[in-house]
N, C-alpha and C positions, 0 to 999 in steps of 0.2 A: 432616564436619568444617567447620568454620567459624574464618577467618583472617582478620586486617585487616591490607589491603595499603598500606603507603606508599612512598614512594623512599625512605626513609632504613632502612628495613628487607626490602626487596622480598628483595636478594639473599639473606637469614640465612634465607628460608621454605624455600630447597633442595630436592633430588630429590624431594620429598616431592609438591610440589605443580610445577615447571615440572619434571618428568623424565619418564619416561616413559609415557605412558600405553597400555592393552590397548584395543583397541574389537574389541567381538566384533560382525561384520555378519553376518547370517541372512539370505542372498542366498536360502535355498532355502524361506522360511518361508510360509505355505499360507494362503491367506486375506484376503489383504493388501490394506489398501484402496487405494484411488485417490487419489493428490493433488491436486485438484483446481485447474485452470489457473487459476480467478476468483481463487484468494487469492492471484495476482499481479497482481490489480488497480489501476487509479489511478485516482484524483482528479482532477477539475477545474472549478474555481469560477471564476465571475465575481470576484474578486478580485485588485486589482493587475494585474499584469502577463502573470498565465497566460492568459488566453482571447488579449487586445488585446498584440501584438508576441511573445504568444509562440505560441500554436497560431495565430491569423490576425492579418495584414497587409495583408489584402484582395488584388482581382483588381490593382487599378493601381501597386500598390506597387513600387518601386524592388527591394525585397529578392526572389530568386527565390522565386517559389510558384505553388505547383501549384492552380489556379483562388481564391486568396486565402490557403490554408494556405500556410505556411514549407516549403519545399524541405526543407532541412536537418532541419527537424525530423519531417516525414513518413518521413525517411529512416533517421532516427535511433530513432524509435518501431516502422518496419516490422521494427528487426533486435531489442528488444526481445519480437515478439511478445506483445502488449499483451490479455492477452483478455476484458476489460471496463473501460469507462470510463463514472464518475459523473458525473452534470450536470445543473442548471445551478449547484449547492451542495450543503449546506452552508448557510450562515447565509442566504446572497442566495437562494436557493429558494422560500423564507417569505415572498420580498415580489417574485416574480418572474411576470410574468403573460404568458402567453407568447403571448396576440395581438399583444405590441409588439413580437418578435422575427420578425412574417413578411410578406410583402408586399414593395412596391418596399423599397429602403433609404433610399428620399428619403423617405417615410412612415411611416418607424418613430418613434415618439417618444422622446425621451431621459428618464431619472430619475438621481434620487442615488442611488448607492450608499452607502447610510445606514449599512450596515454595516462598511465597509472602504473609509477613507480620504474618505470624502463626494466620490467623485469622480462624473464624468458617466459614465453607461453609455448609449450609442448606440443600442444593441440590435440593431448589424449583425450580432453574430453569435447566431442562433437559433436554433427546432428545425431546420431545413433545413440550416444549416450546420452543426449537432450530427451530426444525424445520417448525412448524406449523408459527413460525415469520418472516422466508425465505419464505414460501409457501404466505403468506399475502403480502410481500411486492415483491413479482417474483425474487426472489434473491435464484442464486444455492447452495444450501449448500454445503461443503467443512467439513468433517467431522477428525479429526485427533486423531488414534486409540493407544490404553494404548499397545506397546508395551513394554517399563520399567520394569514397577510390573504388566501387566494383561497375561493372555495366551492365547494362539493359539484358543482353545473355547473361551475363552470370548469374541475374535475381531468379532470370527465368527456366533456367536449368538445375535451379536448386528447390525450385517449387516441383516442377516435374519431377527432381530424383525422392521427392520425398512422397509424393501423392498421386502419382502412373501408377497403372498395371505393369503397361507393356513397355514397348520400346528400349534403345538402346539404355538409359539412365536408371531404367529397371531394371535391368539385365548387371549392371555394376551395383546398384544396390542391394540385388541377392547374391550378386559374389560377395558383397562385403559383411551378409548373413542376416538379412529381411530380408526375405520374398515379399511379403504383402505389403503393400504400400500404408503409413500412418493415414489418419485422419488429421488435418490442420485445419486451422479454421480461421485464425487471425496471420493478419503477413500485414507487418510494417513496412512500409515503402520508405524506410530513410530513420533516421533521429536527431533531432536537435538542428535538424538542417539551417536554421540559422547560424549555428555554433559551431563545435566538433565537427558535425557530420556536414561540413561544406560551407562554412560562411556564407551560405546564401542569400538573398533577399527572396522575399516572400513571390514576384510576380518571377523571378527566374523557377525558383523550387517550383512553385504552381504547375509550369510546364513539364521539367525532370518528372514529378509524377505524375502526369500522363502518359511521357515516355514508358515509364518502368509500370506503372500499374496494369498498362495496354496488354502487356507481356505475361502479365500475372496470370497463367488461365487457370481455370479448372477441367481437372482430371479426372474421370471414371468417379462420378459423382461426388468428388470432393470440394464443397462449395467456399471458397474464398470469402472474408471479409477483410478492405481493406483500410488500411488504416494509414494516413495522410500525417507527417509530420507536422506538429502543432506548435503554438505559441509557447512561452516560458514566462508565466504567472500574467505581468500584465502588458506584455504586448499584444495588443488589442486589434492593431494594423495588421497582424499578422493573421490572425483571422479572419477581419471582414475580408483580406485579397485571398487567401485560401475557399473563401465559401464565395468570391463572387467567380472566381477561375474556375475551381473547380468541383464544384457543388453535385454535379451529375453523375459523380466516377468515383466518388468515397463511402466508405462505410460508416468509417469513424476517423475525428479529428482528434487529436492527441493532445493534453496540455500536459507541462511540468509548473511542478510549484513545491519546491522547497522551505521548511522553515528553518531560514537562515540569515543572518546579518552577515554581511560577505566582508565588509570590511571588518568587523570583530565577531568572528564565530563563537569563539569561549571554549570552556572545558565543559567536557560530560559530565563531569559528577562533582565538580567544585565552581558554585556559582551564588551568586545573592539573593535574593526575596526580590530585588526589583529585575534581576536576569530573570527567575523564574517567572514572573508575570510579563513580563516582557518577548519570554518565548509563546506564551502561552497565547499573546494577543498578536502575536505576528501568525501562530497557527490559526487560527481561527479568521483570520484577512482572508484564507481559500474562500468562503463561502461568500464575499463581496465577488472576487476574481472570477469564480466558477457563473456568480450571476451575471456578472458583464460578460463575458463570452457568449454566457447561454443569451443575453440579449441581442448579441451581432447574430447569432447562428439563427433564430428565431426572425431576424430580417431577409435572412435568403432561405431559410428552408423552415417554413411555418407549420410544414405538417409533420416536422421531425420525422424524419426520413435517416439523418444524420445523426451518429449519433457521438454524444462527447466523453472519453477516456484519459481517465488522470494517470496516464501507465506510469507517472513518476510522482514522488512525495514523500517526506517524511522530515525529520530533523538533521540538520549538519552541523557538527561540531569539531572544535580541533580533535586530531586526532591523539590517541594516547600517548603518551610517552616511550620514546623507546621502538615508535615506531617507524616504518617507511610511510612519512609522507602521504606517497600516492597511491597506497593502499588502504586510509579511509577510515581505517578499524578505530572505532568510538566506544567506549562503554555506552551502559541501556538503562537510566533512573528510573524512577518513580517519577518525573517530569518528561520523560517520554512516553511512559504508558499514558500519562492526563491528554500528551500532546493526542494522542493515536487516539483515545476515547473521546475528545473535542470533535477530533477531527470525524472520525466514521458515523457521530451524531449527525454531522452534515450532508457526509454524503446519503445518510439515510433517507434525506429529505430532499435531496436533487433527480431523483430516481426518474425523472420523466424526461432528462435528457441525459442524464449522465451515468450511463454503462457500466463502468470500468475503474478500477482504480487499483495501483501496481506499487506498495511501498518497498521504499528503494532499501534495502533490500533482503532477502532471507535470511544470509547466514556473511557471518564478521564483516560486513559494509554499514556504513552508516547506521541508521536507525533498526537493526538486524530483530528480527525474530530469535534468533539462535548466534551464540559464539561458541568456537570451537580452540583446543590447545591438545596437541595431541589424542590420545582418548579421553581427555573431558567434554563434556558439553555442558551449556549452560542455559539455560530457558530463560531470557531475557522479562523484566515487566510489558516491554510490549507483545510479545508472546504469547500471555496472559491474556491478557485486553482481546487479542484478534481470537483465543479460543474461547473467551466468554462471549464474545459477541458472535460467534457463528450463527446462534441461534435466527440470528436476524436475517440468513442468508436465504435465499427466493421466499420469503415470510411476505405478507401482505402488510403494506405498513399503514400502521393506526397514527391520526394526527396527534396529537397534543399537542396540550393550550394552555399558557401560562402567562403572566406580567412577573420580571425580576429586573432589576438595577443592572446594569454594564459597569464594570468599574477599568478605569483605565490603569498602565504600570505611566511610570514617571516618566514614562516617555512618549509617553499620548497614544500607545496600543489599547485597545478596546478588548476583554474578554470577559467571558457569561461566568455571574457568581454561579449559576445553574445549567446543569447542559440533561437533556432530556431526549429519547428517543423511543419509538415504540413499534410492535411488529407483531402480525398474529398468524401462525400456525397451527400449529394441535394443540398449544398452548398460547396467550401472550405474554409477550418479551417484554420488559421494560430497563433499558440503561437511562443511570444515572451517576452525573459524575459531579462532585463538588469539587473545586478549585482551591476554594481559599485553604492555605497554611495554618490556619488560625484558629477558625471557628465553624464548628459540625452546624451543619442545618436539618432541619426540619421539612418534610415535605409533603403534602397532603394531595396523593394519587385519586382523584375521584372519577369514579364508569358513567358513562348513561347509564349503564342499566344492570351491568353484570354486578352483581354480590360476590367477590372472590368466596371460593370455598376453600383451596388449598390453594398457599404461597410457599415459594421457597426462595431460595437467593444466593449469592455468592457475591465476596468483597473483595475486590484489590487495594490493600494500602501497603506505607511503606513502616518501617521499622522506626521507631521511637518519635518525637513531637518536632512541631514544626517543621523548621528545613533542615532536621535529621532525616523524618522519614521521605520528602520529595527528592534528596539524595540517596534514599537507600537503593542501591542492584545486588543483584546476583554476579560473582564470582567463581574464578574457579579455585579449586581446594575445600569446594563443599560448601562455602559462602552461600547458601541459598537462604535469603532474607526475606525474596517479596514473592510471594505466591499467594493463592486467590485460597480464601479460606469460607463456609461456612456464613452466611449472613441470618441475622436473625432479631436486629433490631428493627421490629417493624409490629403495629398492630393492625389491624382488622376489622371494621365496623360499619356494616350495612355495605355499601356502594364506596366507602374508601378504606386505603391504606395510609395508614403513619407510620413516615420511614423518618430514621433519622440516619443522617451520612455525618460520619466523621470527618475532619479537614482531609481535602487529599484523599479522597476517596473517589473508587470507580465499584460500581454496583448493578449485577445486574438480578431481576426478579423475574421468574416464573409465576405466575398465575393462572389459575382453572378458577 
């Protein structure tokens, strides 16, 4: 069934749709894949303020850090468990050459950042601080290569200088102070190469990476996987010519899928009841997009072989006030944490072809994990969301089964009065997130078979009612509103649980 929700009739929709809902969980169910820990991945581009004051400050800086990384934020990504980070882009990738990023720092040269904000980039932070900051925190590097403006050597001497023993590129990499070569594992041949990264059409690029991936080798058992520039949400052509070209030479194909209206972004933190559901049904269109994909991919490589990574996503909106443009920086509601609890509900459930997923991005870009303002930091709500949901990361995922109503925004976006996920390790996982503004629902968790004996829980909501609290963030000057508190609305009985979630609420529950 399909409803369109506003405030002037939310309340008339009744039991029908915020009462109670069944969720049948199949804790005992046979065969069940793996969640895969990458599709809690992040982002991080040379753009704005993510790399410069927010991942590094350098060794001499005032701000505490741990050999030029931020204290705070090392510290704050280690309780994340983070288990893959992309870089150096994104759009800057395409024009990023990464001899200028190594050697003394007094000898690195500066360029524009042509793509975001025409500001200066230094080039203090490079592969060495890349990687050396993945190697500290066990986090795989995701490395994505200059096909746009670099060449076939160049990709190729940069995999070498990072993953040889010997040879001469080795010899320059322990003058520059590694001797032993990283471990990499992912290498991007390109991004966006429809777009930024070369206006190309899909049967040109098809060849380019051939060219470039040919060259890709592996070093002193460093095993490559590679990863093929993909479609951006629903270009669909772009796919079936990538898996009919070149189906035999990729690892992973890449999509982007932003939740954005491009001709009206809007503001972060000042919006209406029908923008809030309006973003909410534009987020949750990924899991139509990701299944049309997986249906082309499923036409040329049926034994998934191939595999699909969402290395980009998350929300875009105009940027704050006050600031540059092309550096992105958004505030983080309580309508970005729903969007990111929607969202990872999905990718919970694509797990059998879909790898990877990289929200765009860590620290002061878009939909951010973490902002930063001198030595403040600030823990965004979707922060929250990706350290409660860790639990789900390589977890065995449990199906769940339920009937609930779609209600559409006024604009004919479809989104779930209910979003459900579930996952089992030493314990099971269960997220749940209610949507509506309005009205707490009910909801009856029922086992095959297990009898919970001990439950626990934790809640993210926002600060006061209605579209107070889907506006509420965190700030800096100690503004900290939305953090995950304590859950404990819930009973116990036999083979279920009764939970009640409050409007706007993301939930997640331990059970034994």
């Amino acid at each position: 069934m399909k409803r369109t929700l506003t405030t002037l009739f939310a309340a008339m929709l009744g039991a029908a749709l915020f009462g109670q809902v069944k969720v049948a969980v199949h804790e005992n169910a046979q065969d069940q894949p793996v969640i895969p820990k990458e599709i809690y991945g992040q982002f991080a581009e040379h753009l704005g303020r993510c790399i410069y004051d927010g991942i590094w400050v350098g060794k001499d800086s005032p701000i505490p850090n741990v050999d030029g990384y931020r204290k705070d934020l090392v510290d704050a990504i280690r309780e994340l468990k983070v288990p893959v980070l992309r870089w150096p882009g994104g759009c800057f990738a395409d024009e990023y050459h990464w001899r200028d990023g190594i050697g003394p720092l007094s000898e690195r040269p500066k360029m524009i950042n042509s793509n975001w904000g025409g500001t200066i980039e230094d080039n203090s932070f490079g592969t060495h601080e890349f990687l050396n900051f993945c190697e500290m925190l066990g986090i795989e590097p995701y490395i994505s290569g200059n096909v746009g403006s670099g060449s076939v050597e160049e990709l190729a001497k940069w995999v070498e200088y990072m993953t040889a023993k010997g040879g001469t590129l080795a010899e320059l990499r322990a003058k520059n102070g590694r001797v032993e070569p990283w471990k990499v594992k992912y290498i991007g041949v390109g991004n966006e190469s429809w777009g930024c990264g070369g206006n190309m059409t899909p049967e040109f690029y098809s060849d380019q990476y051939k060219r470039y991936a040919t060259y890709c080798r592996n070093f002193d058992g460093n095993r490559l996987y590679k990863v093929a520039s993909g479609a951006s949400d629903y270009d669909y052509n772009w796919t079936k010519v990538l898996m009919k070209n070149v189906r035999n030479d990729i690892s992973g194909l890449s999509l982007h899928y932003y939740t954005v209206d491009w001709g009206k972004k809007g503001s972060a933190t000042e919006f209406t009841d029908e923008d809030y559901y309006n973003v909410l049904g534009k987020a949750v269109e990924i899991d139509e997009v990701i299944r049309n994909h997986e249906a082309i991919m499923d036409l040329y490589d049926p034994k998934h072989r191939i595999d699909l990574l969402l290395d980009e996503w998350g929300t875009w909106f105009d940027v704050e006030p006050g600031t540059n443009p092309g550096h992105l920086f958004q505030q983080n509601t309580m309508r970005d944490a729903m969007v990111a609890a929607l969202t990872l509900d999905i990718f919970n459930k694509h797990t059998a072809r879909l790898k990877m997923a990289n929200i765009a991005q860590m620290v002061n870009v878009l939909q951010a994990m973490i902002l930063t303002k001198g030595s403040e930091v600030v823990l965004t709500p979707t922060y929250h969301v990706f350290r409660m949901y860790n639990v789900h990361q390589d977890a065995t995922s449990v199906p769940v089964a339920f009937q609930c109503d779609s209600l559409a925004s006024t604009s004919g976006r479809l989104y779930p009065v209910l979003s459900v996920s579930a996952s089992k390790s030493d314990a099971i996982h269960v997220s749940l997130s209610n949507p509506s503004v309005t009205d707490s629902k009910t909801v009856e968790l029922e086992f095959d078979a297990l009898k919970p004996s001990k439950v626990s829980g934790e809640i993210l909501v926002g600060k006061g009612k209605g579209m107070d609290a889907v506006k509420s963030h965190n700030d800096f000057g100690g503004k900290n509103v939305v953090s995950p508190a304590a859950f404990k609305d819930f009973k116990t009985s036999g083979r279920v649980i009764k939970v009640t979630l409050p409007p706007a609420s993301v939930v997640v529950l331990e059970i034994n």
